[in-house]
C-alpha positions in Angstrom: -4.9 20.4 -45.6 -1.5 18.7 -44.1 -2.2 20.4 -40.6 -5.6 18.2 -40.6 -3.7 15.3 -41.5 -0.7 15.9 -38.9 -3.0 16.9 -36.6 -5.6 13.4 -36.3 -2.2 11.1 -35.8 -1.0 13.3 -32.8 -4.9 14.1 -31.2 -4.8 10.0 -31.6 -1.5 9.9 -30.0 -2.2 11.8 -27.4 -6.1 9.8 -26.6 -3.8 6.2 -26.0 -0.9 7.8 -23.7 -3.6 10.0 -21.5 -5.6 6.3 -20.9 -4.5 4.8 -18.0 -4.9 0.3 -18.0 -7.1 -0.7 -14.6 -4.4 -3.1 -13.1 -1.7 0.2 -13.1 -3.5 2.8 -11.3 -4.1 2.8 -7.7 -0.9 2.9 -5.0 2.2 1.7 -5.4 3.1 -1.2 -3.6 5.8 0.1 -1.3 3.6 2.9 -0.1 1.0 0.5 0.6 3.2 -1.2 2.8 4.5 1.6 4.5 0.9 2.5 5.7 0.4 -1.2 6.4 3.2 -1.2 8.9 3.5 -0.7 13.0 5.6 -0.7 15.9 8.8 0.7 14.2 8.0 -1.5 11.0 7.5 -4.5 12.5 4.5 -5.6 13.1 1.6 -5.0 10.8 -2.1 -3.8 10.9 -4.5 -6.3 10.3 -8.6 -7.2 11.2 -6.9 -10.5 13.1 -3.9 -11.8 13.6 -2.0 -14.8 12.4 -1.0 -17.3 14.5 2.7 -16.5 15.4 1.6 -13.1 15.9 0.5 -11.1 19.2 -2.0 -8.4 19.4 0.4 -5.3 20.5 -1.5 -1.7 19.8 -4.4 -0.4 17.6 -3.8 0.6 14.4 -7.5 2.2 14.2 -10.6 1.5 15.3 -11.2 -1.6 13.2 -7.3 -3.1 12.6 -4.6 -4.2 15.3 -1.3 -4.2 15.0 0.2 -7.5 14.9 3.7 -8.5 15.7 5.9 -11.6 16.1 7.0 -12.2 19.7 10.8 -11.9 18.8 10.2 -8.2 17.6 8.5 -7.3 21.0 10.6 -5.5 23.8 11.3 -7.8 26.8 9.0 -7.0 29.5 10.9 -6.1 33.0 9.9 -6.8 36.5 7.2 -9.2 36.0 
Protein backbone atom coordinates (compact mmCIF):
# COMPACT_ATOMS: atom_id res chain seq x y z
CA UNK A 1 0.00 0.00 0.00
CA UNK A 2 2.80 2.80 0.46
CA UNK A 3 4.43 1.85 -3.02
CA UNK A 4 0.83 2.94 -4.54
CA UNK A 5 0.93 6.02 -2.62
CA UNK A 6 4.78 6.83 -3.44
CA UNK A 7 4.24 5.75 -6.74
CA UNK A 8 1.02 8.38 -7.92
CA UNK A 9 3.23 11.64 -6.64
CA UNK A 10 6.27 10.58 -8.83
CA UNK A 11 4.08 9.14 -12.09
CA UNK A 12 2.52 12.83 -11.52
CA UNK A 13 5.93 14.24 -11.20
CA UNK A 14 7.16 12.83 -13.97
CA UNK A 15 3.55 13.83 -16.46
CA UNK A 16 4.50 17.94 -15.61
CA UNK A 17 8.44 17.74 -16.31
CA UNK A 18 7.96 15.49 -19.70
CA UNK A 19 5.24 18.52 -20.94
CA UNK A 20 6.92 20.88 -22.83
CA UNK A 21 5.02 24.93 -22.71
CA UNK A 22 4.35 26.03 -26.70
CA UNK A 23 6.41 29.35 -26.55
CA UNK A 24 9.80 27.01 -25.43
CA UNK A 25 9.88 24.49 -28.01
CA UNK A 26 11.05 25.21 -31.49
CA UNK A 27 14.88 26.51 -32.28
CA UNK A 28 16.81 28.45 -30.33
CA UNK A 29 17.37 31.80 -31.24
CA UNK A 30 21.06 31.83 -32.07
CA UNK A 31 20.82 28.89 -34.35
CA UNK A 32 18.07 30.63 -36.03
CA UNK A 33 20.28 33.33 -36.79
CA UNK A 34 23.06 31.42 -37.76
CA UNK A 35 20.90 29.87 -40.64
CA UNK A 36 19.50 33.30 -41.27
CA UNK A 37 22.94 34.66 -42.14
CA UNK A 38 25.12 35.17 -45.53
CA UNK A 39 28.19 36.45 -47.08
CA UNK A 40 30.61 35.62 -44.13
CA UNK A 41 27.73 36.72 -41.52
CA UNK A 42 26.92 39.74 -42.96
CA UNK A 43 24.34 40.03 -44.83
CA UNK A 44 21.06 38.16 -44.26
CA UNK A 45 18.48 36.09 -46.28
CA UNK A 46 15.35 37.55 -46.77
CA UNK A 47 12.04 37.47 -49.43
CA UNK A 48 13.10 41.42 -50.08
CA UNK A 49 15.38 43.60 -48.98
CA UNK A 50 15.37 46.74 -46.84
CA UNK A 51 16.24 49.78 -48.03
CA UNK A 52 19.98 50.25 -47.05
CA UNK A 53 20.47 46.89 -48.25
CA UNK A 54 21.73 45.43 -51.72
CA UNK A 55 20.71 42.31 -53.33
CA UNK A 56 24.23 40.33 -53.31
CA UNK A 57 23.60 36.26 -53.89
CA UNK A 58 20.67 33.72 -53.41
CA UNK A 59 20.19 32.23 -50.44
CA UNK A 60 17.54 29.69 -52.16
CA UNK A 61 15.26 29.72 -54.53
CA UNK A 62 12.75 32.04 -52.83
CA UNK A 63 15.17 34.31 -50.31
CA UNK A 64 18.21 36.71 -51.23
CA UNK A 65 20.78 37.54 -49.41
CA UNK A 66 20.89 41.09 -48.39
CA UNK A 67 23.78 43.09 -47.27
CA UNK A 68 24.69 46.75 -46.40
CA UNK A 69 26.96 48.41 -48.94
CA UNK A 70 29.81 49.01 -46.30
CA UNK A 71 30.06 45.12 -45.77
CA UNK A 72 30.47 44.54 -49.61
CA UNK A 73 34.04 44.10 -51.19
CA UNK A 74 35.12 47.12 -53.27
CA UNK A 75 34.67 46.24 -56.84
CA UNK A 76 38.13 46.78 -58.96
CA UNK A 77 38.61 47.91 -62.48
CA UNK A 78 35.27 49.31 -63.28
Amino acid sequence: MATARSALPVLALLGLLSWVPPAGSGPNAYIKRFYNTCWRFSGVCRVACQAKEVYHILCDSARKCCVKKAHLPPVVGV
